[in-house]
Every structure is written in C-alpha cells, then in structure tokens.
N, C-alpha and C positions, 0 to 999 in steps of 0.2 A: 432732564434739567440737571445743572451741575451747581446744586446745593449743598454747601456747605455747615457742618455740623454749629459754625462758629457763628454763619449767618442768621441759623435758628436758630441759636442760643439769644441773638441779640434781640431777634425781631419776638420771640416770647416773652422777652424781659417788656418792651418798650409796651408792648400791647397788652401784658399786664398792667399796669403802670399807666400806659397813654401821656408817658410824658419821656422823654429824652433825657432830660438832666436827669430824674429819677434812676432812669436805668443805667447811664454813663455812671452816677457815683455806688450802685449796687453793684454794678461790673468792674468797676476800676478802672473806666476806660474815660477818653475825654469826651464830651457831645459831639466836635468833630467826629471823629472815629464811629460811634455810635450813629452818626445820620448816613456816614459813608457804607457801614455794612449794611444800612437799612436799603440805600441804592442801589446795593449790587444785589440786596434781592429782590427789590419791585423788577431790576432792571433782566433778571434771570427769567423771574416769573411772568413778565410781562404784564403784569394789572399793579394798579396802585393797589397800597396794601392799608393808607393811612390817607385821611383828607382833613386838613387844618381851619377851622373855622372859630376866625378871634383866635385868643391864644391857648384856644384850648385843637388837639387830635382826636381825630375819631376813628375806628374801622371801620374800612369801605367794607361789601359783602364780601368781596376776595378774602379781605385783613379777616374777619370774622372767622372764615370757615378754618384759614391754613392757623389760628390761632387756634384752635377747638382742634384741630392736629399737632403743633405742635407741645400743646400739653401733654398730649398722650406720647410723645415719642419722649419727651422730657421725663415721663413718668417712669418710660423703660428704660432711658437708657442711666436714669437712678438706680433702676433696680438692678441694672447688670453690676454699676457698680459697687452698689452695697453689697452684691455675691460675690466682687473680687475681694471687698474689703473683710467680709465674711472667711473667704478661703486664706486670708493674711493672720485674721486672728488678730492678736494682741502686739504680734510682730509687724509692727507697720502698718496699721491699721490706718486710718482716720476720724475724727470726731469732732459732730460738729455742736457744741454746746451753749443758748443762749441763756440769760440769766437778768433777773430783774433789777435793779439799778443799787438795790438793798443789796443784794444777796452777794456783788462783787464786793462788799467788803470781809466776809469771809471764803467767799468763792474763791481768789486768788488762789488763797493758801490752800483750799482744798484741792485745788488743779493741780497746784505746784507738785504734790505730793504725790498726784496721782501722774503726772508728768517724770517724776524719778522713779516710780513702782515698774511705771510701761515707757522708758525710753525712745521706743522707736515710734511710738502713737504719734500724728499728726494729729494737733489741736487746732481747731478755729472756734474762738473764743468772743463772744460778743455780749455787750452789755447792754439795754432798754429800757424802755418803761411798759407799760402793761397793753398800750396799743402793737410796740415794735415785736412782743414778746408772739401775742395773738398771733399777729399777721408772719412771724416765722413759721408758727407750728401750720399756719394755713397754707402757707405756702410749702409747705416739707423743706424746705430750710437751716431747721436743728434737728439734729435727733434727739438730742436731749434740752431740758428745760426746766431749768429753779425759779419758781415765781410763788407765790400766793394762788389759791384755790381760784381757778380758771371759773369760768361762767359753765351754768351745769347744763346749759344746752349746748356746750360745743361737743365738737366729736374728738374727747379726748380721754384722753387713763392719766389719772391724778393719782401719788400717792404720799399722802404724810413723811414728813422727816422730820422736822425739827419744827420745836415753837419759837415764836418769835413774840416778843412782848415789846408792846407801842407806851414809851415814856413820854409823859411833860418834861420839857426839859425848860433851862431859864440859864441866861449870864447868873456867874458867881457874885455878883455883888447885887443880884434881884431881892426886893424888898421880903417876897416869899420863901426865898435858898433859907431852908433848916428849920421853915415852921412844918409843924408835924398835922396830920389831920387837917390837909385844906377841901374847902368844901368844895364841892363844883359851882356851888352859886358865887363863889368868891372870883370864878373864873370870869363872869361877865364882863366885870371891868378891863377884862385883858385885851390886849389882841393879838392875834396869832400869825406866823408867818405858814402858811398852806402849802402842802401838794398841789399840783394843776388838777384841773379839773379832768377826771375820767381815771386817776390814780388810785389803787384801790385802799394807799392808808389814807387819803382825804375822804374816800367814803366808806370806809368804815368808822372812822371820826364821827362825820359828819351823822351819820344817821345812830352812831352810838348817841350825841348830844340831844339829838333832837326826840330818843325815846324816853332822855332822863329831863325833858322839859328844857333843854337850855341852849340861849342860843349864843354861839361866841362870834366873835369879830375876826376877819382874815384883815388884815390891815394888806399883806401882800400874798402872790406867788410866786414859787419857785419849782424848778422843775427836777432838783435835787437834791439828794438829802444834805449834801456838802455845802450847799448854798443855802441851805436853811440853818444848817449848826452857826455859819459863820455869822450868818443876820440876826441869832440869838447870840452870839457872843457880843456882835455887834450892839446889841439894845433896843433891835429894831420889834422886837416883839417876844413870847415864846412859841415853841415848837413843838409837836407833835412829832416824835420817829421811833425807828425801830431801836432798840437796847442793843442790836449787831453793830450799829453803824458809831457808836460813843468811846471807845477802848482809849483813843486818844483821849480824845479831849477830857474822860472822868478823870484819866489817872493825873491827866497835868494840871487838873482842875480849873480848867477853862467855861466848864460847861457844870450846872448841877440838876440831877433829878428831884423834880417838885413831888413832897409826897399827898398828890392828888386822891382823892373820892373816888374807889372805883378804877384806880387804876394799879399796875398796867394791864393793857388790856390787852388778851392773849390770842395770839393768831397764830395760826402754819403757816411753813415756809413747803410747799410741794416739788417731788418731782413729775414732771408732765413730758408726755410726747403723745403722739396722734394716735387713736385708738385704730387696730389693725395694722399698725405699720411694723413691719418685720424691722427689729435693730439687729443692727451687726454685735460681733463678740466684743468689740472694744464697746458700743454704748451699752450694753448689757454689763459688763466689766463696771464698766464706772457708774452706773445706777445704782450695782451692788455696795460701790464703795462710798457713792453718797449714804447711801442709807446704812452702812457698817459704822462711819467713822466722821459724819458731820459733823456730830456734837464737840468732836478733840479739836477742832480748828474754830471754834465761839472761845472767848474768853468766860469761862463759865466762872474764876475769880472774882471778876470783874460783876460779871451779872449778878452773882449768888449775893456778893454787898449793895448791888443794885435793890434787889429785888428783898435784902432786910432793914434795907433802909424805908421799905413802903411795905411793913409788914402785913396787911390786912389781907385775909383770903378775896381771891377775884375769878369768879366763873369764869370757863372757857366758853365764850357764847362762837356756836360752828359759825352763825349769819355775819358776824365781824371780820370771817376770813378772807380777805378779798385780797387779792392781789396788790403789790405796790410799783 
C-alpha cells in the first residue's frame, strides 16, 4: 500500500475527533482538503474507514483497528522527533507551550524574554481554558503547560511557581470602591459576572462561598477574564479574577479592588506536562526559566499595593487551587 505519512496524519486527527471541521481547523487545512485526504486513504486501503449516521461519524471496524495503529506510529514518530530536537539543543530547537487564558497575561512577556535568551528556539504558543489545556497534555500536544493544579487523578507532574491571588473587583464609582472591611454577607445583594462553568476560578469561588454559608448571584457568563473586566467596568455586575490579569486597568484606575472578607484568595499558578514523557533540552530549558524568573514578569508593585490595600492575613487553602 502507498500510504502516505500526510494521509495518516489526517485520518488520526479526524478519528480522534470524529468530526472534519474539528480536525481541518486543528490542522489548518480546509474540510475540503480534509475529506479529500480521507479519500485517498479508504480509496488506498480499500475498506471504509468512517460511516456517517445523522450528522454525526463513526468508525467502521477497519477505521477502529488502523486508528489503534495510527496512534502508535504518531507516537514514534514523536519521539524520533523530539531526539532530533534533543540533538539540536537550545540551537534550533522547538517548543511547544500551552498556557491557561490567565497566565497569557504574563506569559507573553515571560516568552518574549525567553524568545531573546534562545533565538533560534521555535515557539508554538497557544492559549485555553482548562478543558483545551487537559486535552493538549492528553493529547501529547504541549510539552509544556501553565495552568492551575491539574485534577490529581490525571497522569501528570505538576509543579508550583508562582501564587496567584483571586480579587473582588467593582467599576470605580461602585457604592463599595474604598469601604474598608466588607463582609461577605454584604456580598448577597451583589451580582457577579462568572467564569463558564467547568473553569477552575468559578469553582473555586464557587465552593469557597458555599463553605463560608453564602450564596452569591452570577447575573452572567463570560468565558474570559477580559470580558469580565470590561462588564465590571461596564456596571454589569462585579467580578471574581486573578490580580495577574489588572495591571491596566488598576493603574488607569478603571477598575478597583473591593477590600472583601477573606479575600484574596490564594491559589498556584503550575508548571505541568505528562508524567513520563521525555522533554527535549529546550522544554527543559524553559521549565527552568519559568521557575527561576516568573515572578520578574508579575507586576509585583502593582500587587504588593493590591494586596495592602486588603490587609488582613488569608490562608493559603491547597483545595482552592484549581485551574482557570
């Protein structure tokens, strides 16, 4: 048979997946393109490899088996090339780093830096939320990965970097901006504009509130933290986010920290990749350099008058650290 590496590339993607468009915008290719390579390999292989019922795909026993093979040649021929990229070194390396939807607003700058340290490094740089993050490291996808403490039954190596503390935030002209010692019960009357549901700062919120007796009102969702700052600038509620994601708007003072009951509430920012998985010298390189030099790219000016303008001591509870 004259299989081509580019056909299995396609038909592993689609049969992950089980959907076309899925895998055309994973590959960067169009669904045309995508059904045509799928053609040319039922049409190689001679058996269907997919059968369409309603608008959903399924694999036939063919699809099944040469899928349950093409994982395993995907696997190797990963691993050849993380030995080329290995024998490259720092010189020309590549890296692939995903990061949680929080963490690109200091993660840029911490790339950037690590992008002029290692010049010739190919980066692939992707940002997500806590589902997209999952399903890279499941997929062997990133080598590396900035997110919130992963779920302790996955197969992964998590290790602490940096804290990350979750403010009330409120428009500057909120009835609350400058009163000192607000209760959480004063919070009932609020309502809040949320994280989507399966985000791990909504549920760490969520079940922080609900240990201290109280239940608050989501008036909406949003599925980032930029759409949530502007919907509290806007009046549409306040907000729950991380103190990384404010730099702007504190200093312009668009935005102010409520000094809340109990807050902030202090969570890690993790580095993660897949337990056993051999990194190359460049994601070895740059794990080191997250963990040497994160903290210089946080506006720690910024946080240090954050954090005395809500002076009360605040446990670090480990169960709050969830992912965002």
């Amino acid at each position: 048979m004259n299989i081509t590496l580019r056909q299995l590339k396609v038909f592993e993607r689609v049969a992950r997946r089980l959907s076309f468009t899925r895998a055309a915008e994973e590959l960067y290719l169009t669904q045309p393109a995508v059904s045509m390579q799928i053609k040319q390999f039922e049409e190689t292989i001679g058996l269907p490899l997919f059968e369409r019922l309603g608008k959903k795909i399924y694999l036939t026993r063919a699809g099944e088996e040469l899928y349950r093979l093409s994982r395993t040649i995907s696997q190797q021929l990963d691993e050849a090339e993380l030995l080329i990229e290995e024998l490259k070194g720092t010189e020309g390396g590549r890296l692939l780093v995903a990061v949680a939807s929080t963490v690109h607003h200091f993660g840029i700058r911490l790339l950037a830096e690590f992008c002029r340290r290692y010049p010739k490094v190919r980066v692939n740089f992707k940002v997500t939320n806590r589902k997209g993050l999952l399903q890279q490291l499941e997929d062997n996808e990133a080598d590396i990965v900035l997110m919130g403490q992963p779920p302790d039954d996955a197969d992964l190596k998590a290790e602490a970097f940096l804290k990350n503390p979750l403010v009330v935030i409120a428009p500057a002209n909120h009835p609350l901006a400058g009163k000192q010692g607000i209760a959480l019960d004063e919070l009932k009357n609020e309502t809040f504009i949320m994280r989507e549901q399966g985000s791990g700062t909504r549920t760490s919120v969520e079940r922080f509130f609900a240990e201290q007796g109280i239940q608050i009102t989501a008036s909406m969702e949003m599925n980032t933290n930029g759409a949530i700052k502007q919907g509290v600038e806007e009046g549409l509620g306040l907000g729950i986010v991380s103190l990384h994601t404010l730099e702007r708007e504190l200093e312009n003072g668009r935005l102010v920290i409520l000094d809340v009951e109990s807050f902030p509430l202090l969570r890690q920012w993790f580095i993660v990749h897949r337990a056993g998985k051999r990194l190359s010298a460049v994601a070895r390189e740059f794990a080191e350099f997250v963990r040497a030099e994160a903290h210089s790219f946080v506006r720690n000016d910024i946080i240090d008058a954050a954090l005395e303008a809500s002076p009360r001591t605040v446990p670090e509870i480990s169960h709050l650290c969830q992912t965002t």
